[in-house]
N, C-alpha and C positions, 0 to 999 in steps of 0.2 A: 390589584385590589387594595385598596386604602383601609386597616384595619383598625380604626381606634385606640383599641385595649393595647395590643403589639405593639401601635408608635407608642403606647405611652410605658406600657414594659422596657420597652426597646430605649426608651431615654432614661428611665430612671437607672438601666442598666449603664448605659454609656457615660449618664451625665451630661453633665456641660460641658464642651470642649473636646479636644480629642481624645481617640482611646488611647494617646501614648500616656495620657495625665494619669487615668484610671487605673489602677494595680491590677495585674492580669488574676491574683488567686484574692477571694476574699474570705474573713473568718466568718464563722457562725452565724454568729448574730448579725452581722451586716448583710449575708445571703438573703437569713429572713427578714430581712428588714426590707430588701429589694423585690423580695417575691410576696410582703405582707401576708405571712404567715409569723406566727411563734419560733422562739427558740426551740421551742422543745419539741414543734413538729417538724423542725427541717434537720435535730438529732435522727428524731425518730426514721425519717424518711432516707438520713446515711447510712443508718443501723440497719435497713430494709435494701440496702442496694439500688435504693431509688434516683436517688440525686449522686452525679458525678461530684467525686471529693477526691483528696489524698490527703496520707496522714505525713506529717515531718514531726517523727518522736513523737509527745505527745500533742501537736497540733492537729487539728482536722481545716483544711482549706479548700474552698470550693473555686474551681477557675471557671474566672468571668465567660467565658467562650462555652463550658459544657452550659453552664445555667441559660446561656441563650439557647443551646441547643434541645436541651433539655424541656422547654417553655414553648417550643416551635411542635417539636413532638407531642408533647403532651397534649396541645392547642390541637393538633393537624393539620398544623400549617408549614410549608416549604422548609427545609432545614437552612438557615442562615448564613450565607458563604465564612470561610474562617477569614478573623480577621489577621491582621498580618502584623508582627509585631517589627516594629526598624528598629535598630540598636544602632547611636554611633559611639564609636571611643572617645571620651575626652579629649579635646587639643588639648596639649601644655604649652 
């Protein structure tokens, strides 16, 4: 099923290129930015246990994978496979 709103969530999520480009955790304001909500509703909605976040000291981060998942549920739609992060070490 071809869902509009999803592909277009689902890109602005991903962006252009691949997800290695993309930062896996984002801040605040860039979550809301991607979900077009306010800052101060997507506080409100960490404050509520709503949206998947974790805190580092005083940052609050939201990782790119729960807000898919989080968008899928909330929608009713298929939960979205994880994606998979590659790491390679630097040659020297």
């Amino acid at each position: 099923m071809n869902d509009p709103v999803a592909s277009t969530v689902d890109k602005d999520l991903r962006g252009p290129g691949t997800g290695a480009q993309q930062p896996m955790l984002l801040t605040v304001t860039e979550a809301a930015r991607l979900l077009r909500i306010s800052r101060n509703l997507c506080y409100e909605l960490i404050a509520q246990g709503r949206l998947p976040h974790i805190r580092l000291g005083r940052r609050i981060l939201l990782p790119r994978h729960g807000l898919e998942q989080w968008i899928a549920h909330e929608a009713g739609l298929p939960q979205p496979s994880l994606s998979v992060v590659s790491w390679r070490p630097p040659r020297h």
